[in-house]
C-alpha positions as CSV (number, residue, x, y, z in Angstrom):
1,X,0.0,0.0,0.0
2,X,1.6,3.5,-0.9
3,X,0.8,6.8,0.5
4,X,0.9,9.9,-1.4
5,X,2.3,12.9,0.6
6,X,4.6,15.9,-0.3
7,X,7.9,16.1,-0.6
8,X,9.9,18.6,2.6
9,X,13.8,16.9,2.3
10,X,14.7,14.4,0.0
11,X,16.0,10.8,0.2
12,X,15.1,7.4,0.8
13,X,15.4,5.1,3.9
14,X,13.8,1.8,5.1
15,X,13.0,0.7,8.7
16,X,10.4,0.1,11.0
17,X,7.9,3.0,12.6
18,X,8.2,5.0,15.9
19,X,4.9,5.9,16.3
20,X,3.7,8.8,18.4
21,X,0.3,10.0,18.6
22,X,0.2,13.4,19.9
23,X,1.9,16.9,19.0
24,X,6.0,16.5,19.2
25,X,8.4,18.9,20.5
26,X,12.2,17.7,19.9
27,X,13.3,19.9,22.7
28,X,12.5,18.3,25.6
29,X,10.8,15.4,23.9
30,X,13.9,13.5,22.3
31,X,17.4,13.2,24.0
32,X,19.4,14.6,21.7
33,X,22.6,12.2,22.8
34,X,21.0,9.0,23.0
35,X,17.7,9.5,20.3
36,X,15.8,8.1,23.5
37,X,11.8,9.8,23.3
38,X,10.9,11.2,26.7
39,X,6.9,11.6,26.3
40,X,4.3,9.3,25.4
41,X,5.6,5.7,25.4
42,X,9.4,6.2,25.1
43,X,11.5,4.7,22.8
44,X,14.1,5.4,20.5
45,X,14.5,7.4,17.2
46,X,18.0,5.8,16.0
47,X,17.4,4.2,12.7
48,X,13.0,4.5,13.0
49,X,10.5,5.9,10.8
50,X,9.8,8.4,13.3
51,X,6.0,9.4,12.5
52,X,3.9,11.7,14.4
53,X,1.0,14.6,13.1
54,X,3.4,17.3,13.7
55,X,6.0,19.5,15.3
56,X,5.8,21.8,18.4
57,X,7.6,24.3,20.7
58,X,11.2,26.2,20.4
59,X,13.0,26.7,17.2
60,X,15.4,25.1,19.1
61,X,14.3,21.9,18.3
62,X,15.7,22.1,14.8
63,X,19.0,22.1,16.1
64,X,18.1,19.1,18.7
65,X,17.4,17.3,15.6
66,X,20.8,18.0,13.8
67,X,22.5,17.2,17.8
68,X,20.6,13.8,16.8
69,X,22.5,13.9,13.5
70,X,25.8,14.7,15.0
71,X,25.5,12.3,17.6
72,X,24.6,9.1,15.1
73,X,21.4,9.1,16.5
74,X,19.0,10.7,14.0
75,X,15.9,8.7,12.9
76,X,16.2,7.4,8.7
77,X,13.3,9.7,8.1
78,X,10.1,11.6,9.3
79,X,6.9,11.1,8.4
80,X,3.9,13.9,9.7
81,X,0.5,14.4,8.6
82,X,1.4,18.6,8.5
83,X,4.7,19.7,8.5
84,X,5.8,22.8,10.6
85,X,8.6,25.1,10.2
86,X,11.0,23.6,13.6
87,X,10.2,20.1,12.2
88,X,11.3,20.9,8.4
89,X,14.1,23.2,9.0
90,X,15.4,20.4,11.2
91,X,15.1,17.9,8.6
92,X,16.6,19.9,6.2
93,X,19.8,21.1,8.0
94,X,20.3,17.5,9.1
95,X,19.0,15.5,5.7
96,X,16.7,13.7,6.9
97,X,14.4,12.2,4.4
98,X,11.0,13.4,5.6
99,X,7.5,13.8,3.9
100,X,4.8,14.8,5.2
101,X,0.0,15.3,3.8
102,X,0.1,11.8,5.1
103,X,-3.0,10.2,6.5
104,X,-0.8,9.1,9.4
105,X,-3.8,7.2,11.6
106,X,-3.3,4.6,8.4
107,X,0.2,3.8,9.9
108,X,0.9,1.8,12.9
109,X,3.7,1.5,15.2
110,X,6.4,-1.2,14.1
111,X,4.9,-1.1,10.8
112,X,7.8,-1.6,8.1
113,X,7.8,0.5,5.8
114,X,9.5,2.5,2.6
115,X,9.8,6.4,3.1
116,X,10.9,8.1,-0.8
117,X,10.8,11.4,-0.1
118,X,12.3,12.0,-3.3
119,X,8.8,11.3,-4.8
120,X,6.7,12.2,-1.4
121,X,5.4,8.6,-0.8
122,X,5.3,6.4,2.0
123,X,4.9,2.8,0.9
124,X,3.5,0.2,4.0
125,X,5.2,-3.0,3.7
126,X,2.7,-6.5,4.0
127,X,-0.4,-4.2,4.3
128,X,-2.9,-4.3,1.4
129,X,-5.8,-2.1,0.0
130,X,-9.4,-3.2,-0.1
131,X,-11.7,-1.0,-2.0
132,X,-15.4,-1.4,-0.9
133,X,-18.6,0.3,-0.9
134,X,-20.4,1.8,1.7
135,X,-24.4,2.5,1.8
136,X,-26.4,5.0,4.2
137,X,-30.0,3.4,3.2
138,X,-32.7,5.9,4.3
139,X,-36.0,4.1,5.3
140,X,-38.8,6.6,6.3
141,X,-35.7,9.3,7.4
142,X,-33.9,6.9,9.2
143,X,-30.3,5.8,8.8
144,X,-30.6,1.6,8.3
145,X,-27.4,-0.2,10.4
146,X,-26.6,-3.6,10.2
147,X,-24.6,-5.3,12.9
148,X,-22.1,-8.1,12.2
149,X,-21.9,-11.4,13.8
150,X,-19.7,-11.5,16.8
151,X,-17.5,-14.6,14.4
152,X,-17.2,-12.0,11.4
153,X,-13.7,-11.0,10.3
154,X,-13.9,-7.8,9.8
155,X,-15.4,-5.7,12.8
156,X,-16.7,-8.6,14.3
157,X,-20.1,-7.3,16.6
158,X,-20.0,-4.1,15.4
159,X,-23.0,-1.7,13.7
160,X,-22.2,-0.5,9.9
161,X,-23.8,1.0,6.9
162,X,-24.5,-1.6,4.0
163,X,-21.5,-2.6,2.6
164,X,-19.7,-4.6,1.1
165,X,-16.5,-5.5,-2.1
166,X,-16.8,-5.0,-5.4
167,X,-17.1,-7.5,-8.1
168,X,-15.7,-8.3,-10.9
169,X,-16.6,-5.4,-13.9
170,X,-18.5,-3.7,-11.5
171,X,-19.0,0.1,-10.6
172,X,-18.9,1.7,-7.6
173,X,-22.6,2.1,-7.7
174,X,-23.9,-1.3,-9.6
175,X,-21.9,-2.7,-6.1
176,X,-23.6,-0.6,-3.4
177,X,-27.0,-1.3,-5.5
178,X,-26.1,-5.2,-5.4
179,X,-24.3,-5.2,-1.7
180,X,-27.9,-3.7,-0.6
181,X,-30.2,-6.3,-2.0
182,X,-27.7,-9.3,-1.2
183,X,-27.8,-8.3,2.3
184,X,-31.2,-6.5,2.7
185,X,-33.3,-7.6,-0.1
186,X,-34.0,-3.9,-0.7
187,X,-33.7,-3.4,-4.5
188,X,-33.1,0.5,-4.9
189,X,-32.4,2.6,-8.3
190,X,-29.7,5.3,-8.6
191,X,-28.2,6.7,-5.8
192,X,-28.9,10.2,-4.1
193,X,-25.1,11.1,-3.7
194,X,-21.6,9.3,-2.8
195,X,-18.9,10.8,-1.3
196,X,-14.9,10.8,-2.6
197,X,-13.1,7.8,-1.0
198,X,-12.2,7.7,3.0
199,X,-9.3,5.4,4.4
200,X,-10.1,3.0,7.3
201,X,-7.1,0.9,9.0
202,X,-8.0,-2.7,10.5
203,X,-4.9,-4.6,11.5
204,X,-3.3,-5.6,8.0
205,X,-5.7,-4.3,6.2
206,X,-6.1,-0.3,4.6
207,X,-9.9,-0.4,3.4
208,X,-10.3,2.3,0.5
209,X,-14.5,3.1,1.8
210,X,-16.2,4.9,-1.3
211,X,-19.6,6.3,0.3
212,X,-22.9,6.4,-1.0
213,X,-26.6,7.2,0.0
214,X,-30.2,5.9,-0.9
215,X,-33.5,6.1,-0.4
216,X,-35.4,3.3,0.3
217,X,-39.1,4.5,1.1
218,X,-40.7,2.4,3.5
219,X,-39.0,-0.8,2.8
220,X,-38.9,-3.6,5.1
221,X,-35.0,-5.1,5.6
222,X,-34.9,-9.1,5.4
223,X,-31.6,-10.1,6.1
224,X,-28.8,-12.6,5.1
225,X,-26.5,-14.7,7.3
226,X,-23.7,-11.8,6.7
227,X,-25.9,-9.7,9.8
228,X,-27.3,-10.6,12.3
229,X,-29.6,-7.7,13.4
230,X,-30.9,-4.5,12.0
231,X,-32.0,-0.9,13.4
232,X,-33.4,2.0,11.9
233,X,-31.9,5.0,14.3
234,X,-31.4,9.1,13.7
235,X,-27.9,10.2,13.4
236,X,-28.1,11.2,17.3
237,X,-29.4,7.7,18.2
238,X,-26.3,6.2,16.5
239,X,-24.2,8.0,18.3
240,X,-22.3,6.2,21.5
241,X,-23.0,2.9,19.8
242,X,-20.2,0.2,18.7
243,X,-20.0,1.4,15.2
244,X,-17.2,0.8,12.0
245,X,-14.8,3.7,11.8
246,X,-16.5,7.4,10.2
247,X,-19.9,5.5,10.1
248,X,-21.8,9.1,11.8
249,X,-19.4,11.4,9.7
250,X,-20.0,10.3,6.5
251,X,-23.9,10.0,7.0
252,X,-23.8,13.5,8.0
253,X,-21.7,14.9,4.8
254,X,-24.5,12.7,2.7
255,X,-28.0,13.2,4.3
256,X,-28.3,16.4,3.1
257,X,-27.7,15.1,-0.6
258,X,-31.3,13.9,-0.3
């Protein structure tokens, strides 16, 4: 699976991911001696992907990260989701390989993975890309859900739109027309709107989600063995519940399509 980000300081490197979640500041946050992290979970930068949304605090920390350099202790590239000017001038003055307009919730720690940042892409190593299709099917104004069985394997127990992969020679929209009738027996016509693609992680997995809305009318849902239980809830009702990954945000960027 490759990720297509921008290019801040070229070069290339290959390694496994230091993963941080929050905000980092190198001064005060990395050791400048050792490459040993002081917030979150630790760890150490030496030879890592070091990937994290973006930079913080003093301008100070672009010379912490050429002290990394100078020491032998500077990770083989940075990876953020927005770039700042500490974090870049850093990488620059120390030639780091670094990218960054990376989706970085779609990376994990200890991922392996290969950084070009000659070309601004990020390429995750034994993870694969599984485009699907995702239906909000409006019944008398409400949002249909479909829970999974608690044996399923993907999101085993949880509540999700209609969905489901496409088919051989299929569209987008013949697929989320088909997916709805296999698992509903709702037949439906042309959809009210879709949505550009969203990106969804599950362990190995990078699922490329392309949205869509219906409506069904009054139609009674009769389902398969792939769910096990049906509701028929308001976008406030859904909330709180067990559900796949951007199921509320996308039904709110699509019910007013209707």
């Amino acid at each position: 699976m490759i990720l297509k980000g921008r290019s801040i300081c070229k070069g290339k490197a290959e390694g496994k991911v230091l993963k941080l979640e929050g905000a980092l500041s190198f001064l005060g946050g990395v050791e400048s001696s050792t490459g040993e992290v002081k917030v979150e979970n630790g760890g150490n930068v030496h030879g890592r992907i070091l990937v994290f949304p973006r930079g913080k605090g003093s301008t100070v920390g672009s010379f912490v990260m050429y002290d990394l350099k100078a020491h032998g202790k500077e990770p083989a590239a940075v990876i953020n989701a927005s770039a700042e000017t500490i974090v870049a001038t850093g990488a620059v003055i120390s030639s780091i390989p670094m990218v960054d307009q990376i989706d970085v919730k779609l990376i994990r720690d200890g991922d392996d993975v290969i950084v070009n940042a000659d070309e601004g892409t990020v390429e995750l190593l034994d993870v694969k890309k599984i485009t699907v299709v995702s239906s909000a099917v409006m019944i008398d104004g409400k949002v249909l859900l479909l829970r999974r069985p608690d044996t399923a394997k993907s999101y085993a127990g949880y509540w999700s739109l209609c969905a489901g992969k496409l088919e051989k020679n299929e569209s987008l929209e013949e697929a989320a027309i088909r997916e709805i009738k296999e698992e509903t027996q709702i037949v439906v016509d042309k959809a009210k709107g879709s949505l550009p693609p969203i990106y969804v992680r599950e362990g190995d997995i990078i699922w490329e989600v392309y949205p869509f809305i219906f409506d069904a009318g009054s139609a009674t849902p009769v389902l398969n063995k792939e769910n096990v239980e049906y509701k028929l809830l308001t976008v406030d009702e859904m909330r709180g519940m067990k559900l796949v990954d951007y199921t509320i945000e996308v039904t709110e960027q699509m019910l007013p399509m209707l």
